[in-house]
N, C-alpha and C positions, 0 to 999 in steps of 0.2 A: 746248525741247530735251528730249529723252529720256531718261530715266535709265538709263544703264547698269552693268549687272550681271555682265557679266565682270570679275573680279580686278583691280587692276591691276599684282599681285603676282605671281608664282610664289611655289613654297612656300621655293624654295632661297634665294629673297630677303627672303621675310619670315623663314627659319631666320638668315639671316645677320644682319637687325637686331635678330632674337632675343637672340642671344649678344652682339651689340655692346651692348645694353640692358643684359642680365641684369647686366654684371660695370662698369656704370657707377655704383654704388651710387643713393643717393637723393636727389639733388641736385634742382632747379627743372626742369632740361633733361632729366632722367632719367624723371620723373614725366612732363611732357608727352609723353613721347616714345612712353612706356608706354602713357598716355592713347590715343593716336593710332593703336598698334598693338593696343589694344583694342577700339579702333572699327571699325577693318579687321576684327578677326574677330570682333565682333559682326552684321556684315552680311555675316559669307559665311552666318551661316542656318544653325549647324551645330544637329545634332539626338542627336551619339551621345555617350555618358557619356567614354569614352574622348578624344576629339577635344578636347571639353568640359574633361577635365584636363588635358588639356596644353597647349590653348590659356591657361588658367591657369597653369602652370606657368612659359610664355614669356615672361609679362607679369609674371611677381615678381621684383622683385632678389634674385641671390645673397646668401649671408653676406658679410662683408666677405671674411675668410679664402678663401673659395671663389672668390669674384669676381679674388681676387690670384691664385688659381693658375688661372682661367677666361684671362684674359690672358694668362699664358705661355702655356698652351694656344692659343687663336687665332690668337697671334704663329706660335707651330710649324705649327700650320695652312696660315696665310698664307705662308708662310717656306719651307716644305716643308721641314721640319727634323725631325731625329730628338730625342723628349725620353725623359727618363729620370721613368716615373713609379715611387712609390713607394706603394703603394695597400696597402689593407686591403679584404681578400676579406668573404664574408658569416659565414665563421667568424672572423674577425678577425686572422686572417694576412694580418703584412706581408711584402709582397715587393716586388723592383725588377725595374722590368721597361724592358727600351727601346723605343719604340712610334716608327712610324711615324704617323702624327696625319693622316686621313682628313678626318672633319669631323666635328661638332659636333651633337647632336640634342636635341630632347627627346621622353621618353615619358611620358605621367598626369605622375605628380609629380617625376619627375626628370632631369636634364642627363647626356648621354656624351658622352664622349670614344668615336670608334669609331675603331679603327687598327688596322695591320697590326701585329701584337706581335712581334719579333724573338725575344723569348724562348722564346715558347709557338709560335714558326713557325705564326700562322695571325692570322684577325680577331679581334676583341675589343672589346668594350663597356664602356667603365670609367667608372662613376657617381662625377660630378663630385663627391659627397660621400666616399664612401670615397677618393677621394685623399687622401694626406698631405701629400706633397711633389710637385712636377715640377720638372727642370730641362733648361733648354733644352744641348743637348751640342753645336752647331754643325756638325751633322753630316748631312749633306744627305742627305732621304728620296726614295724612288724615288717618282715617280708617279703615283698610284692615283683611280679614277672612284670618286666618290662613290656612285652609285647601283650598285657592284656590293658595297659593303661595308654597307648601311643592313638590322639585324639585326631591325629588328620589322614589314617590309615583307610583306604578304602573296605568298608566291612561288606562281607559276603551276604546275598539275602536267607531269610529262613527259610529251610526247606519249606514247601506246603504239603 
């Protein structure tokens, strides 16, 4: 039999057992599981510095801390629920904000949150470590396609 070399992944499926990993802490079943999505992306052959870190990134467990607010997070995801984050920007201002919760990514070395921000009315990337708090509001979020909110995607020029 042949060996075959198509994926047998999409990426949106190995991001989803991504974040289902990251916030499983270090348990027996956590580690193999990490193990196994190692190996998937050890045999796609990747070659760029970039790719490289975040496929490392995918396969580390969260803090414990982070991993508890990675779950509420996910739930809101799943749930299509509005949450209430509580984050510290890169100058170290806290603010609250209510997000729509989009999906879940990683970049090099770190996990977002991407969503539509009610507050700041537009998208937003909120790095799973500058959260403080989330909390889920039961508050039902509209809608939105993943792939038109994903911030670090190279976009195509305008036609002229």
């Amino acid at each position: 039999m042949a060996n075959v070399t198509t994926p047998l992944l999409t990426t949106a499926e190995i991001a989803a057992l991504a974040l289902s990993l990251a916030h499983l802490g270090e348990g027996p079943q956590a580690i193999t599981a990490r193990r196994g999505l190692r190996n998937v992306f050890d045999n796609l052959g990747v070659d760029d510095d970039v790719v490289a870190a975040t496929l490392d990134t995918l396969t580390r467990p969260l803090a414990p801390e982070v991993a508890r607010r990675a779950r509420t997070i996910a739930g809101a995801v799943t749930g299509r629920q509005v949450v209430r984050l509580h984050y510290r920007d890169a100058g170290g201002r806290v603010t609250s904000r209510d997000v729509e919760p989009v999906t879940c990514l990683v970049h090099r070395d770190h996990w977002y949150l991407v969503g539509w921000c009610r507050t700041k009315v537009g998208i937003r990337a909120f790095r799973f470590d500058r959260i403080v708090a989330v909390e889920p509001t039961m508050v039902p979020a509209r809608p939105h396609r993943a792939e038109r909110y994903l911030p670090f995607q190279r976009r195509r020029a305008a036609a002229a």
